[in-house]
N, C-alpha and C positions, 0 to 999 in steps of 0.2 A: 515507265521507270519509277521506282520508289525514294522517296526524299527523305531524308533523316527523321521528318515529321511525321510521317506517315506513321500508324497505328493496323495492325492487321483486323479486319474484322472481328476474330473470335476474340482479343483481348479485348477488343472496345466494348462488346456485346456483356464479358465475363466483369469489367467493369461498370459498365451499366447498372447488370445486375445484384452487383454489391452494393452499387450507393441504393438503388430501390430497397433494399434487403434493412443498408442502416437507417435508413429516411423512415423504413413502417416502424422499425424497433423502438425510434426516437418518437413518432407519433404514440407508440403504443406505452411507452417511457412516461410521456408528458401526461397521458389521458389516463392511467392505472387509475388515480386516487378514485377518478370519476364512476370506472368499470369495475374496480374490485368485487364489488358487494354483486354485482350480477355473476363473477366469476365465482366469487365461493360459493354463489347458488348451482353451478351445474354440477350433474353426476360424475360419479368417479374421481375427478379430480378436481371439486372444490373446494377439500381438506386439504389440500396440498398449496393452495395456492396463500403467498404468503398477506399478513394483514401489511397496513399501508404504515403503521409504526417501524413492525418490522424491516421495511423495505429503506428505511432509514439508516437503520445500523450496517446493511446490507451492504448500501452505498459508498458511506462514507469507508468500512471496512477495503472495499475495492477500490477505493480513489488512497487509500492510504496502501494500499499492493500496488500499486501504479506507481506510487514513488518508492517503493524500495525495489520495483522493476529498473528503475532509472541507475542506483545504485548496484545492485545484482546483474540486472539482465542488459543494462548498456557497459556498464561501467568493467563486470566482473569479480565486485568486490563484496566475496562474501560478508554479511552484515546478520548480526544474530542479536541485535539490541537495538528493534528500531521501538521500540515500546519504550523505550529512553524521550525519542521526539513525539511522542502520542502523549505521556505524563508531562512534558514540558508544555508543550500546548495546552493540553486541560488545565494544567494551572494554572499560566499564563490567564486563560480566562476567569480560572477562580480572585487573583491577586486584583485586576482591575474591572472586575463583573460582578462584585458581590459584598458581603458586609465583613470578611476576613479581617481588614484592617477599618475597626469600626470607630480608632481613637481618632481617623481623618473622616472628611465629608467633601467629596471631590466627584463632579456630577460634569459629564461633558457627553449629551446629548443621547444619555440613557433611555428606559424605559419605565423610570420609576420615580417615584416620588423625590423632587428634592429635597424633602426633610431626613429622608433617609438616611444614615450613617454611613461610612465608607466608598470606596470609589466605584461609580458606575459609568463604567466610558461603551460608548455606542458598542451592541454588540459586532457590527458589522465591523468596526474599526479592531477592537479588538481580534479578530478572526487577522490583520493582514497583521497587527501586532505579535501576537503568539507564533507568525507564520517569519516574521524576523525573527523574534527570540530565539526560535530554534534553528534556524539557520546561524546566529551565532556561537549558539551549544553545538550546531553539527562541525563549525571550523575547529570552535575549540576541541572538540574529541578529536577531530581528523587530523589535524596538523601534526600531534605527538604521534600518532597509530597507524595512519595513512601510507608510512615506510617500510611498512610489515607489507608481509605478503601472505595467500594463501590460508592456511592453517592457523597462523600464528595472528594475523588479520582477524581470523573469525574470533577465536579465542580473547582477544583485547578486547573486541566491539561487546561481545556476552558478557564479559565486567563490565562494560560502563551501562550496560542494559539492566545487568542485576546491580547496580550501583545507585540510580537514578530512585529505584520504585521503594529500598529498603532509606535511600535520602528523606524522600517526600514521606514514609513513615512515621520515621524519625526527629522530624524540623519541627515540631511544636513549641521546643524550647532550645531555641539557640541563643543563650546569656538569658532568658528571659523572655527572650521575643518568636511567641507563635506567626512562624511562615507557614506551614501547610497543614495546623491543624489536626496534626499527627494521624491515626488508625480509621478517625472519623471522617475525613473529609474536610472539602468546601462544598456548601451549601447556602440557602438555594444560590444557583447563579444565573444571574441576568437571563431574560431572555430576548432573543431576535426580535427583532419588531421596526417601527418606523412613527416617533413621536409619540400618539397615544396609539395610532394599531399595536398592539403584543399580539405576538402569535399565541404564546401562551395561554392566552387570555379568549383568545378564538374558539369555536368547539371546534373548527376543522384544522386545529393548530398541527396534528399531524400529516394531512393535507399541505399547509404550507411550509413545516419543514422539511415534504418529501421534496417540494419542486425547487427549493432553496438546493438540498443535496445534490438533483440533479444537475443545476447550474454548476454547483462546484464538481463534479465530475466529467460536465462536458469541458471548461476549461482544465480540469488535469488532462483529459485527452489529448486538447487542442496542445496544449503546455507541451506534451511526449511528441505526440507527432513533429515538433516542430525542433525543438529541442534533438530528436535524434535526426532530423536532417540535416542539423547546422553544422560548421565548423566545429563546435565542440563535441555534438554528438559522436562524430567519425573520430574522433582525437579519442572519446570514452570508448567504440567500437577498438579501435585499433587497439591499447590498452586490453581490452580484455583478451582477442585474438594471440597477441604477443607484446609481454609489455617490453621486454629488451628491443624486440625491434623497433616499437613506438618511440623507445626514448632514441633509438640510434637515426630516425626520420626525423628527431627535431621535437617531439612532445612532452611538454615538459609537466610530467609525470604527476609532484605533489597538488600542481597547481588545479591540473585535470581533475586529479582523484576529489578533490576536495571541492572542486565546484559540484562534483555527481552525489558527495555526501552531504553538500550544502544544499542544495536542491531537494534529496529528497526530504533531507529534514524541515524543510521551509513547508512541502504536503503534509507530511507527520501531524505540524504542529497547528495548521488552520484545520484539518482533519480531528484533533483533538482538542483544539477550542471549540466545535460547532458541533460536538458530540456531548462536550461539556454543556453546550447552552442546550439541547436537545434534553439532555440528562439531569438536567438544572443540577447538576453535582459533577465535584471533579473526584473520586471514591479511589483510594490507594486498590484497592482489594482488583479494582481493572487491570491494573498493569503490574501482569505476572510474566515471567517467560517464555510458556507456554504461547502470548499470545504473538510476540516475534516471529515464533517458530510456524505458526500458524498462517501468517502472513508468506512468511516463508513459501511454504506448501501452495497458495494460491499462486503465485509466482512459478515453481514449479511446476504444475498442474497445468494452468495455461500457456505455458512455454518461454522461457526466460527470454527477454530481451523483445517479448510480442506485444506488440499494445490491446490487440484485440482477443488476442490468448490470453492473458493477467484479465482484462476486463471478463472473459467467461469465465475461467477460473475463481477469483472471485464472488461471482456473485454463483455459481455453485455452492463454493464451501461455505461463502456467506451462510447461505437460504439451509445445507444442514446445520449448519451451528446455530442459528437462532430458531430455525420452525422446523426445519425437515424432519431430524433424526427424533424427536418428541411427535410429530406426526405419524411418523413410521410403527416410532416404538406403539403407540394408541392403537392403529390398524392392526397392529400384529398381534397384542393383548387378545384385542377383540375376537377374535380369529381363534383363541385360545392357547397361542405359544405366550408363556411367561418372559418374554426377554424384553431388557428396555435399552435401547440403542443407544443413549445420552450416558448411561455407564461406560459406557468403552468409546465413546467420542475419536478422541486423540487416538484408540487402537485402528479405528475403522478407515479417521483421514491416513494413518501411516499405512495402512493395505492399498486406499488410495495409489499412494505416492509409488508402492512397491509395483504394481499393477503397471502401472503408466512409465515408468524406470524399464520394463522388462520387454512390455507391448509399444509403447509410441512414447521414446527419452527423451522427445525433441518436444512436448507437451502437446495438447489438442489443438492451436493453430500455432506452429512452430512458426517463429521467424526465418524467413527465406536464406540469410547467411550462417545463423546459429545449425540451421538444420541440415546445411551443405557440411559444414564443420561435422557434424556427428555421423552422418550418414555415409558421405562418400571419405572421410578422412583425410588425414594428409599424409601422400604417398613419397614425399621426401627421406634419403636414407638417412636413420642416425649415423653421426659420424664416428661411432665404433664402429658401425657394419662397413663403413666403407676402408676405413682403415684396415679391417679384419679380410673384405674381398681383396682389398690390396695386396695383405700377408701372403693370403691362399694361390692369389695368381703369379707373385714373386717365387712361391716356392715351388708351383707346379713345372715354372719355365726353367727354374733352377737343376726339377728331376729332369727334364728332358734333355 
């Protein structure tokens, strides 16, 4: 006889060989910076394999689709301005990582010289700094917008996305006083480090801000996984399913919606502080709309509401946006076709999306509820149909 504990073979086995599967990916994760240069040595595909800078942006790009998975794919709330919390956070580390405001000299456990001008606060601190700040920009947007729904939802959050990037343009003179430096940027900004180690300063400084990335990606993981088990997860699940019924079981609606926009704006914005220390710049010219929409697509691609679907996803579109589609377009030169793939970018992820929409809607690893939902439907009547069978059987008993 079987006891509630019990496990059948073939699922224990099928899970086995999943953690072996994420155990080599992590070992193979941790050890790239090491193997790179062996791997761009082999045939055929060591053009393809990306460099270990690269694999940074890559990163952090997919840890920053993870939180607008939490938003989108837990929540259900369309969001088309999460480049709003990517430029909050990059600033954020420009305001307290750099010489911006050069008229103070405020030094609390930076990487630079204390003769230096302006504020240099540790970059690590900074990264949980920026990663509040925009948890308080995501309440403040959400508490007014958060009441909308659907359409009208999407529509609000694309203003304050195009709102945020033409701000930080614009702020060089407010009365007098440059905040962000206007068209040009914040430059340089701080970098990671620990007393006098600077990574910066390292020649394998790309080396250690890939395994720094990593870190913060396996905590955005651990943060989803854990997050959509809890009591609030299933409150943002239920919500998305049906939000009348949620609020009619007792969920209380703004509070929910707002912790899922809190949340992911709190990854946004240490995602865009440690892109900024990476980039030693925080460059308006990053955060355009295009790059929301982008995010977006990784999210759809690997399957809304997937943690390990958004995780491939990402780092696909990552790897053509920064090396692929310029790899490809070289190979194909070569070859003698005149085409360069980097020109139609944006055309090629929207075939992406159309492709994947037609052939598998539910993304590459769909989530196991998201996927029941599309697949097998809900076979409840509307209640015109039943009103209308009702008609039809009243009037047939009537002819007889």
């Amino acid at each position: 006889m079987s006891t509630q504990g019990d496990v059948r073979p073939g699922t224990r086995s099928r899970v086995e060989r999943t953690w072996v599967l994420v155990a080599g990916l992590l070992v193979l994760g941790v050890v790239y910076p090491l193997i790179v240069g062996t791997l761009k040595n082999l045939p055929l595909i060591g053009d393809f394999i990306p460099r270990t800078d690269s694999m940074v942006t890559i990163i952090i790009g997919t840890m920053m689709a993870l939180g607008l998975n939490m938003v989108v794919g837990y929540a259900g709330l369309l969001d088309l301005g999460y480049v709003a919390f990517y430029a909050a956070g990059a600033y954020t580390a420009g305001w307290l990582a750099s010489q911006q405001f050069s008229q103070v000299t405020i030094h609390f456990g930076g990487t630079v010289s204390d003769s230096l001008s302006g504020i240099h606060i540790s970059m690590w601190l900074v990264l949980i700094l920026a990663g509040v700040f925009t948890l308080i920009v995501g309440i403040l947007i959400g508490l007014p917008t958060l009441r909308l729904r659907g359409d009208y939802l999407a529509i609000v959050t694309l203003g304050f996305g195009e709102i945020v990037p033409q701000f930080v343009r614009n702020a060089d003179s407010i009365r007098g006083f440059d905040l962000t430096n206007g068209t040009f940027g914040i430059a340089p900004i701080d970098s990671l480090g620990v007393g006098g180690f600077v990574f910066r300063a390292q020649s394998n400084k790309d080396d250690l801000y890939y395994w720094t990335a990593i870190g913060l990606l396996l905590l955005t993981i651990f943060a989803s996984v854990r997050l959509r088990d809890s009591r609030l997860g299933r409150a943002w699940i239920a919500i998305r399913e049906d939000e009348t019924a949620a609020a009619a079981m007792g969920v209380p609606l703004m509070r929910t919606k707002t912790w899922a926009y809190a949340i992911g704006a709190f990854i946004g914005g240490v995602a865009g502080a440690f892109l900024a220390s990476f980039r030693a710049g925080a460059f308006p010219a990053d955060f355009y709309f295009n790059f929301s929409i982008f995010l977006l697509c990784m999210v759809v691609l690997g399957g809304m509401g997937s943690i390990w679907g958004v995780l491939v996803g990402g780092l696909i579109l990552g790897y053509l946006n920064i090396e692929g589609l310029a790899t490809i377009g070289s190979k194909v030169q070569q070859g003698g076709l005149d085409f360069d793939p980097t020109k139609y970018q944006f055309g090629i992820y929207g075939v992406i999306i159309v492709v994947m929409m037609l052939f598998r809607p539910t993304g590459l690893i769909p989530e196991r509820r998201h996927k029941i939902e599309i697949i097998e439907g809900v076979h409840d009547t509307p209640f015109y149909d039943v009103q209308l069978e009702g008609t039809l059987t009243d009037r047939d008993s009537s002819d007889d």
